[in-house]
Each structure stands twice: as C-alpha cells, then as structure tokens.
N, C-alpha and C positions, 0 to 999 in steps of 0.2 A: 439603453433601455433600463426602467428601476425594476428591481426586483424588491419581494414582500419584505419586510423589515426584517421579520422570524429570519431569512434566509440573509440576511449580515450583519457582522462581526460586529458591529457597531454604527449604526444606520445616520446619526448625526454626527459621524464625524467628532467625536467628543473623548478628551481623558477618561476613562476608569474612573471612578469614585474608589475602587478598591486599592489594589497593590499594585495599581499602576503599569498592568497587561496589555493594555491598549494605549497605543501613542496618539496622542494630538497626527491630525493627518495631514501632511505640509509638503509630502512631497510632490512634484507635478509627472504624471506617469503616460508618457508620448504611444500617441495610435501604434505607431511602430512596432511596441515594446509587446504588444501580444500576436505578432507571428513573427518567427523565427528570422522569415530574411529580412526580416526589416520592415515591408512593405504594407500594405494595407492597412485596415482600421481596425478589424477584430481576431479574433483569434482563428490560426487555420490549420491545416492541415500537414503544413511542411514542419516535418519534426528537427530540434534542434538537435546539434554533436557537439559541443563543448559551453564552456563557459570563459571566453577568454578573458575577460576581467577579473581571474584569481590570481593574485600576485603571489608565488610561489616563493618567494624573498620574506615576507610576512608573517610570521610568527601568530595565527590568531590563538589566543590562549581562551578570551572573552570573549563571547561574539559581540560587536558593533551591532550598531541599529541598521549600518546602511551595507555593514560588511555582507549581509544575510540576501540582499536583495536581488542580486546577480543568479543567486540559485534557487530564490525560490522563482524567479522569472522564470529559470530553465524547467525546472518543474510540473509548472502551469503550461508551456509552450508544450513541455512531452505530453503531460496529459491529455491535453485535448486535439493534440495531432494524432495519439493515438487514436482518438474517440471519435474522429472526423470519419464518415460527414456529421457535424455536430447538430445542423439544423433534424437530421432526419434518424433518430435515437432507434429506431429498430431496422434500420438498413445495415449491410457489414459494413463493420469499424475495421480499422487496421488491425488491431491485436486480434481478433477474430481470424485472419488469414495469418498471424504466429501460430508455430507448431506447439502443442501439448505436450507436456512433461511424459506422458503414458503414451504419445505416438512416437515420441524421438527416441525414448528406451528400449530399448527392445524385449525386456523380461517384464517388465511391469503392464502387466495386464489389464482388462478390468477388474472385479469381480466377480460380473456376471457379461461372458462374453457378446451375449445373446441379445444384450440390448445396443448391439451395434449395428446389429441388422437391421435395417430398413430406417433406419435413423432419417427423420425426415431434415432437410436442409436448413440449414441456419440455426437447428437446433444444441445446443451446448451438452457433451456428454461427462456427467458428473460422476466422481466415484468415490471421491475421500471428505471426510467429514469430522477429521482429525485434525487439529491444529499442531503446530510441531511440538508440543509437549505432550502431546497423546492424548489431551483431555477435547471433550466436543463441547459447542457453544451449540445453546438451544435460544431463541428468542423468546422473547412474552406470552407470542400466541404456541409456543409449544415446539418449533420449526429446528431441526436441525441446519446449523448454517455449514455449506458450501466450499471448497475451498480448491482451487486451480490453479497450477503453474504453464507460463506459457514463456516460449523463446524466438526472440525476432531473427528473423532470415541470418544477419549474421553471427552472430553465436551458431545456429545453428549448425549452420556448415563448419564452421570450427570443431564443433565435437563430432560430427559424421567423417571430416576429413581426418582426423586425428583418432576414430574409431573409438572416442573417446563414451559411448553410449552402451556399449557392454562390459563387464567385468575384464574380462580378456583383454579387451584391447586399453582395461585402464590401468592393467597388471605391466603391459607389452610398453606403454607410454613411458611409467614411471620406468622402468629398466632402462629403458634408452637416454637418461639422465635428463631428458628434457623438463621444462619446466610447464605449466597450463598458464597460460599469459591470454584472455581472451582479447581479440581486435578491437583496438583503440578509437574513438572517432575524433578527428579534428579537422575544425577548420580549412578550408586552402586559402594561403595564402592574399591571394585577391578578395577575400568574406571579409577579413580584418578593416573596418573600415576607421580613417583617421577625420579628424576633424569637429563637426557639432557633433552629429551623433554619439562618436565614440566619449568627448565630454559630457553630454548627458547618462554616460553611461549606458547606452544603446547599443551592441553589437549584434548583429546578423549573422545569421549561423547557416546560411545557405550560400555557396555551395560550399561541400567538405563530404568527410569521410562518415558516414554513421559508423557507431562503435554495437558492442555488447549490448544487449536489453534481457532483463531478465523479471517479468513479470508473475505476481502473486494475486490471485482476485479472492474475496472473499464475497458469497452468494447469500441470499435470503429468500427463503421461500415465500411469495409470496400471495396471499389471497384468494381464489379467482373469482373471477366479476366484480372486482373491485376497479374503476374503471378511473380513479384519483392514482393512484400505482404508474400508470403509464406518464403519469405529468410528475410523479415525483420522484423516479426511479431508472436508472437505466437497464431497462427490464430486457429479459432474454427468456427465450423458451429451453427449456433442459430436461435430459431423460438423467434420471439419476439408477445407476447401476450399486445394483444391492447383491451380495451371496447369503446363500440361507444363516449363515453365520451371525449375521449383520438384523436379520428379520425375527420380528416376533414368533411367528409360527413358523419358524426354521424355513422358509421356501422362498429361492433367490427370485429378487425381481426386479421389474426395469420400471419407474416412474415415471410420469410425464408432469411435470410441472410446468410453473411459473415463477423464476427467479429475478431478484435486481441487488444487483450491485450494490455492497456496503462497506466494502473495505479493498484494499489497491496498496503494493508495493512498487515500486518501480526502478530497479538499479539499471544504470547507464555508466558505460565505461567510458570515459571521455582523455584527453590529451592534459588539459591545462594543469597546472599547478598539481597537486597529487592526485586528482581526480583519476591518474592511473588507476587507484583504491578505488575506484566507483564513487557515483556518486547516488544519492540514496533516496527516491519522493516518496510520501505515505499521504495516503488519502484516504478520507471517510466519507460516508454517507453525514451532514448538520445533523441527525435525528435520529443518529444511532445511540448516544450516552448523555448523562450532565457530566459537569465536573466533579471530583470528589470534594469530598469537604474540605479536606488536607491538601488538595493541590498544589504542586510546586512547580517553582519556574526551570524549564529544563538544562538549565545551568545551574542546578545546583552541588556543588562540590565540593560543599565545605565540611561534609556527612559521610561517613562510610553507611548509613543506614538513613535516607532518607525518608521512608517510610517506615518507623517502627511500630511495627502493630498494624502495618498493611495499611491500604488503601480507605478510606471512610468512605460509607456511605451520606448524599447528602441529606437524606429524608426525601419528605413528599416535593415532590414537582409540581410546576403550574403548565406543564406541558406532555405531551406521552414519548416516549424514545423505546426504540425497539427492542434495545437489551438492558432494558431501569424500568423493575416496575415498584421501586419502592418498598419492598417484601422485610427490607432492613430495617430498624429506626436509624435516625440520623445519629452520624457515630457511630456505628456498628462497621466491624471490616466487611467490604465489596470483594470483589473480585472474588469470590469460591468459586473453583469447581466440582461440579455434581460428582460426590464417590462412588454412586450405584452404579454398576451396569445399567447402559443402556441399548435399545433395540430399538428399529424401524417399524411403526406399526404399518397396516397399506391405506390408511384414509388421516387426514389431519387431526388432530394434532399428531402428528409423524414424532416425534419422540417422546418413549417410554419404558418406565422400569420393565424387566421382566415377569414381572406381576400383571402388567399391562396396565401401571398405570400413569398417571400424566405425572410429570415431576414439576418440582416448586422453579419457577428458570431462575436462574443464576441474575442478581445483579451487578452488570457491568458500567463500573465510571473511568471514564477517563484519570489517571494521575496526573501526569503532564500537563501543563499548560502550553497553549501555543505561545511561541517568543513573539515578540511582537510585532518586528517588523513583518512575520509571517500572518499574523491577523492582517496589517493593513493591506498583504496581499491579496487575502483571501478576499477582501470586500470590495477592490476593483478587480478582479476578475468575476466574481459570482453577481456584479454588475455589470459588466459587462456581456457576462451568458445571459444574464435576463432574459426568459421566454424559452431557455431550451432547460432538461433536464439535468445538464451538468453545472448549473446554478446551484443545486443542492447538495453539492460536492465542495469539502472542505479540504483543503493543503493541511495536514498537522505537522510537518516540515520538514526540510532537505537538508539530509546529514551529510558531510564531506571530511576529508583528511587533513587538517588545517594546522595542526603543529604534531611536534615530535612523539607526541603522549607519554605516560609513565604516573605513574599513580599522582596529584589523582584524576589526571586525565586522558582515562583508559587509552586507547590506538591510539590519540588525536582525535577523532570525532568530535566536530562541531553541527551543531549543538551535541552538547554533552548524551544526553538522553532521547531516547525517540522510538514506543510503541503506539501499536496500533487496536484500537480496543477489542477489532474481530478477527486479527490474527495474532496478537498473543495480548488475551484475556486476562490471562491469571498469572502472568508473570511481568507485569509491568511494575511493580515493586521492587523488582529483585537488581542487582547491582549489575546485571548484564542486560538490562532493558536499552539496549544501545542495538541497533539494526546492524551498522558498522562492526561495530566492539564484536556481538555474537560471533557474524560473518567471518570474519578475520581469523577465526578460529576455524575452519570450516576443510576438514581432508576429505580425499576419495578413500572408498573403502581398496586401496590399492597403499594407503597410508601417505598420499601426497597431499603439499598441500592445492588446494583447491580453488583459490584464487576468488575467493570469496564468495564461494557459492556450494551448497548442499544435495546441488543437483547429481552429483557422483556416489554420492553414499547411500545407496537403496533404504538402510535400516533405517535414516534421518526424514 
C-alpha cells in the first residue's frame, strides 16, 4: 500500500543530490523479511530474539551498507510486534501489558498518589517529565513531553527473582559476588534455517528463547478534538500525576489528557555475536525535528569535537515539526535548554515559568543523520504500514557491539553515534551521545555494574 511522499525517506527511490545519505535502492526486500518467523507478507506480531547473521568473527570497525541491515530488520520486526495489533492503534498493544518502571520498584511512588484511584482502563499513568539529564522538553504548542519506562515479562521476573527491585535486595545481590547478567534470547536450533532463505539473508526468529526488553517512550500531549491526531499518532489516553511541588499554585493534581507517541528506546538482549551487550532501536515520531544545518553522518570519528559550537539551527522550514519552530536564525546553536524553573499550570498551555508565564520552546534538530542503509529501511517498511499509524514512525537506528572499541571507537558501538531528539534533546552533541557508550557505564546504586541499564539507580 503507498503511503504519502512527506512520510518517506525518499519516495523515488533516487541518490541524494546532497552528501550522498540516501542510497540508490537496489536491494530486493522478500515478504518474509517483515515478520519474524519468516512467514507471511506484512509485518506481525511475533516478536523477534536474535539476529543470527552477526558474525562474531568480524571485526566491524566501518559499518557496510549491507552490514547494518540484519539489525535494523530486527528493529522494525521488534517495533511492530510490540505495537500489534497494528491494524487497530487504540486496542492494547504488547508493551502496554509490560510492567512500569514505578510498579516494578517498590519505593518509587508517584507523586501524587491519588491519581491511581479509580484510573479508568487502558488509561496510561504518567508521572516524570524529566529527561535523564534533568532538563524538561516542552513542545511548540507549550506541552510538557512525557516520559515512561516499561520491562517485558522477562526481565521482569529476573529482577523480582533476584529481589533485585529494592535497595536491600541490591545491597544483599552484589555481597553474594554474583554478577546481573539479564536472560538471553536465542534462537532454537531448528529456527536456523539453511538454504535460499538463509542466502537471501532471511532468518526466522520463531521458535526460540525471548531475551531482555527494556523500554523508554517518550509522550506528547496532545490537542483535543483534533480528530487528524488519531491518523497521525499512536495516541493513548493518560492521567498525568503532579505534587504541589510540580504545580503552579502549589496544589498536587491528577490530569487527564491526550498523549501520542514521539520517541521509543528499545534494548533487546539477544545471544548472537556480542549482542550479549544488548542490542539497541530508537525511534521517532517523521514530524518531530529537521535536520541541523551542520549534520553529520553518524560515523563520524575522525573529531573528538564534532560539533563545535553545538548543533545549528536550520532556519525557516517549509513544514511544521513539533519541537522546531524556527525561533533561531539559521546558524544559531539548537538544542538549549530552558534554565527557568518551570511549573505545571491546570489548562494548556501546561508549561510555565513561575511568573505564570508561557516560555519561548526550545528548538530541537536532530544532529545525526540516519546511515543509510537505515533510510532505505525506513521507506520499505513505512510502505509497507501504509494506512496504519506506525507509518509515521521513523527507525533512526540500531546500535550493537561490533568490535573491540578504545578511543576512538568508544565500547564498540556501531554505529558510532545514536540520539534520540525527545529523550536526550540537549546532549546529542556531546561525545557520549552513544545509547551503548552511555549505557555501558550504567551501576546500581549498591555500586555494581548494571548490565547496562539505569534501572537500579533510583537517583539516575
């Protein structure tokens, strides 16, 4: 099915005129190849556990054009098996039946306890509005964006087993010299399939072990009775828990909005080749940013300071995007964020100084370029969605453990680079704009390391 030009990467199939971001598109991409076990024609619901075509033997220092496409296939197959049923976008998705970061912990509360009560079903309870460097993203129309962690069934039970969800028990873990290793997903042996497929480079990922999922959403408030929202959004209903802390008029409260989806982490612990390390998807909303001026291809390493003088903005647009409204001239550094304090008022525009009043929003551009065999992905799949809502959902791409690292290529992470513009806004400049790289770094507050996750460190 086509979908509208605006919504891909490159709608004739044609070279860049530019620096050469977008490939001539030559590859031939088999029904197969967008559900996991192999089978059908479009993308389904059976989510994938590995990527068995990483040759662990391989040394990727560069990433290849075609090296890249084993993962971001997996990517796309995770995405939308989470998001199934895909035809019916406000029915419960999978990750909707994942546990919440604030129900798995057991200290971490809401804010405002009171808006758990009577919480009506399928409704999303929100409560952080913090990005992890402590700064908040506000959109164009004034909106505080959203921000969710959620943990698939097995991870879960890994930290519950392991009592690994309170202080205590992450004090009591590390003493016993063990290490946090979360469950692997691979393959069984009979999935492996030999022959055409597997030379097309087609592997099926059903049946096997699902591993680790470790999701991040980022929300946008959006509208109401705007009735275009629901065709261009994966929209969700949500009570947002405030403390008077949090509130203009000091008085905690529980919001009932209308949120959709603009930003999506997705780490998957899988078997193959290092993907031990997880492996790493990010996804946006097409009409969250432009590109900056100064954009770079995300392999680049031949800089310890790839952006000097930050991020540029590009000037005026011939389009509207949620977090770019042009406020910069062209060539002005992007990505600030707002140093005032700010508060929740109780009617839209929902963020404001303590003065009560509306702040200038932040313009946010993308740095990064997508690589590009991850554009050519993006534009058979978001033809593929044609006619549902996660057509308007963009892969900006899947990082993995692919050589030894050491300066200057930080863990290993390939690709080198990889932020996402509405969960870390204002530091995709900085030399640890690497999803991997940050991760890698990542203890419980018991001082262990963490296995690449922040979920143990309440202060983080």
């Amino acid at each position: 099915m086509a979908i509208p030009n605006a919504t891909a990467q490159n709608v004739n199939l044609e070279k860049s005129s530019g620096d050469g971001a977008i490939p001539v598109f030559t590859d031939t991409y088999d029904d197969a190849e967008f559900c996991a076990d192999g089978k059908g024609d479009r993308p389904c619901d059976i989510a994938p556990v590995d990527v068995p075509e990483f040759d662990a033997s391989f040394v990727y220092r560069f990433l290849a054009y075609h090296a890249q496409r084993p993962f971001d296939r997996f990517s796309w197959q995770a995405f939308t098996a989470l998001m199934a049923p895909i035809d019916y976008s406000t029915d419960t998705a999978r990750w909707e039946r994942f546990s919440t970061r604030r129900e798995l912990f057991a200290k971490q509360s809401t804010p405002n306890p009171a808006c758990r009560d009577d919480l009506p079903d399928g409704h999303l309870l929100l409560a952080t509005d913090r990005q992890s460097t402590g700064d908040p993203l506000i959109d164009q129309a004034g909106n505080f964006v959203l921000f969710e962690t959620r943990i698939n069934p097995v991870a879960a039970r890994y930290i519950t087993e392991n009592h690994l969800q309170t202080a205590v028990g992450r004090a009591a873990f590390a003493q016993s010299g063990r290490q946090i290793e979360f469950p692997i997903g691979q393959l069984a042996p009979s999935a492996i399939e030999v022959g055409e497929k597997q030379e097309m480079g087609i592997a099926p990922a059903a049946p096997g072990d699902m591993g680790a999922q470790l999701l991040k959403f980022a929300w946008r408030i959006l509208p109401e009775n705007d009735v275009s929202n629901s065709k261009q959004y994966l929209v969700r209903s949500a009570r947002i828990s405030l403390s008077g802390d949090q509130t203009l008029d000091g008085v905690a409260k529980c919001l009932d909005v209308t949120v959709g989806l603009v930003g999506m982490h997705l780490a998957q612990r899988v078997k193959s080749g290092n993907g031990d390390r997880w492996i790493w998807s990010s996804f946006e909303h097409i009409d969250n940013v432009p590109l900056a001026a100064n954009t770079r291809r995300p392999n680049s390493i031949i800089t310890d300071d790839p952006f000097k003088g930050g991020c540029l903005a590009p000037g005026v647009q011939d389009k509207d995007f949620a977090f770019y409204g042009g406020h910069e001239p062209g060539g002005d550094q992007a990505n600030q964020p707002i140093s005032a304090p700010l508060k929740w008022a109780d009617r839209p525009p929902y963020a404001r100084t303590v003065a009560g009043d509306q702040p200038t929003p932040p313009d946010i551009v993308r740095c990064w370029r997508l690589f590009s065999g991850t554009a050519e992905s993006n534009f058979i799949w978001q033809r593929k969605l044609g006619g549902t809502v996660l057509s308007h959902y963009m892969l900006l791409g899947t990082q993995w453990i692919g050589n030894p690292g050491g300066a200057p290529f930080g863990v290993g992470e390939v690709p080198r680079f990889l932020t996402n513009s509405t969960l870390e806004s204002f530091m995709q400049d900085q030399s640890d704009a690497t999803c991997l790289g940050c991760h890698a770094r990542a203890m419980t507050d018991a001082g262990q390391n963490a296995n690449f996750t922040f979920l143990f460190d309440p202060s983080h």
